[in-house]
C-alpha positions as CSV (number, residue, x, y, z in Angstrom):
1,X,7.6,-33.0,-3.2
2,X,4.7,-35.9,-2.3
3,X,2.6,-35.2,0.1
4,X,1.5,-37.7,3.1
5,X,-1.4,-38.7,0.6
6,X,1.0,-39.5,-2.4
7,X,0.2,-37.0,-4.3
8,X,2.7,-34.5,-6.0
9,X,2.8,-30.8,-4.1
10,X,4.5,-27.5,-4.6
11,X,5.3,-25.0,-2.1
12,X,4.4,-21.2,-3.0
13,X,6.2,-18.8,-1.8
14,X,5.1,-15.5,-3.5
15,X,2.2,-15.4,-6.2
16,X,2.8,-12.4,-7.7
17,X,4.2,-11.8,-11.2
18,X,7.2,-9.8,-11.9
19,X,6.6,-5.6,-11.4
20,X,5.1,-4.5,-15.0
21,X,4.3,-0.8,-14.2
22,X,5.6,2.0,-12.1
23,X,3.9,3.3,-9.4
24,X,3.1,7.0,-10.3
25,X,1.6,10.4,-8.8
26,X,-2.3,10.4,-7.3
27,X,-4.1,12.3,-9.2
28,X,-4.0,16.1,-8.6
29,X,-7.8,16.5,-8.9
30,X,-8.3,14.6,-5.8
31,X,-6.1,16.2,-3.4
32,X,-8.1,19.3,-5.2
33,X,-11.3,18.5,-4.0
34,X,-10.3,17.5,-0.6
35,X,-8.8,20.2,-0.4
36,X,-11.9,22.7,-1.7
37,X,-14.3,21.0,0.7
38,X,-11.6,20.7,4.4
39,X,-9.6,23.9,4.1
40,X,-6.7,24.0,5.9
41,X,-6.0,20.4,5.1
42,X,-2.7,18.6,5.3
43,X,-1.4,15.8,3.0
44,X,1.1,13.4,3.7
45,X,1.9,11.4,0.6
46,X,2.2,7.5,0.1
47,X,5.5,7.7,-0.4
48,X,6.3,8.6,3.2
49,X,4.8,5.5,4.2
50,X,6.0,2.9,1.5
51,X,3.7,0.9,-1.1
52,X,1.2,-1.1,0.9
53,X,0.7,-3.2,-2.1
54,X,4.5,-4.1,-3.2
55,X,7.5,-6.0,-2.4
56,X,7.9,-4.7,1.1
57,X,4.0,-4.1,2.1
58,X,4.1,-6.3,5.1
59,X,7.2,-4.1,7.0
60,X,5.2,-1.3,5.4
61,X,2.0,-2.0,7.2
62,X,3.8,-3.4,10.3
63,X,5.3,0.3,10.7
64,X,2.2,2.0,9.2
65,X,0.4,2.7,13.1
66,X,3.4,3.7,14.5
67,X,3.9,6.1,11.4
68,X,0.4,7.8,11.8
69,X,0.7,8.5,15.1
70,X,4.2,10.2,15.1
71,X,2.7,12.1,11.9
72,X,-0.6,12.8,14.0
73,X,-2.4,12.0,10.8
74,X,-6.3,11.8,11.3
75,X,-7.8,9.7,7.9
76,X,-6.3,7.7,5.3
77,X,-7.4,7.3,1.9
78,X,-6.0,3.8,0.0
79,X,-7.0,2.3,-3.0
80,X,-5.2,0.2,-5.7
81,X,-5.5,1.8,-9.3
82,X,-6.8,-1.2,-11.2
């Protein structure tokens, strides 16, 4: 498309590559520790909320408050495995 200033433009919709890698299980040693050093500890897994770095991560993270309140979950640990 030109743009107002005659110069050629392109719309982008997504930049993200096509999915190389699965997503797969934390691992256990962390859930370990946390759980060594906070007994009595309760873990609710990503999966129960959804991927908040995929395809769907902005319904994901629309829903995610509602989601830790109804779980009555009290911290959150996210990262991205890079």
């Amino acid at each position: 498309m030109i743009g107002p200033d005659g110069r050629e433009t392109y719309r982008v919709v997504w930049p993200r590559g096509a999915k190389a890698v699965q997503a797969t299980d934390v691992a256990p040693r962390l859930e370990e520790e946390i759980a060594r050093r906070f007994p009595g500890v309760r873990f609710v897994r990503y999966d129960t909320f959804g991927s908040t770095h995929g395809r769907d991560e902005q319904r994901v993270l629309a829903e995610l408050p509602g989601k830790l309140r109804e779980l009555k979950v009290d911290a959150v640990i996210s990262g991205m495995a890079c």
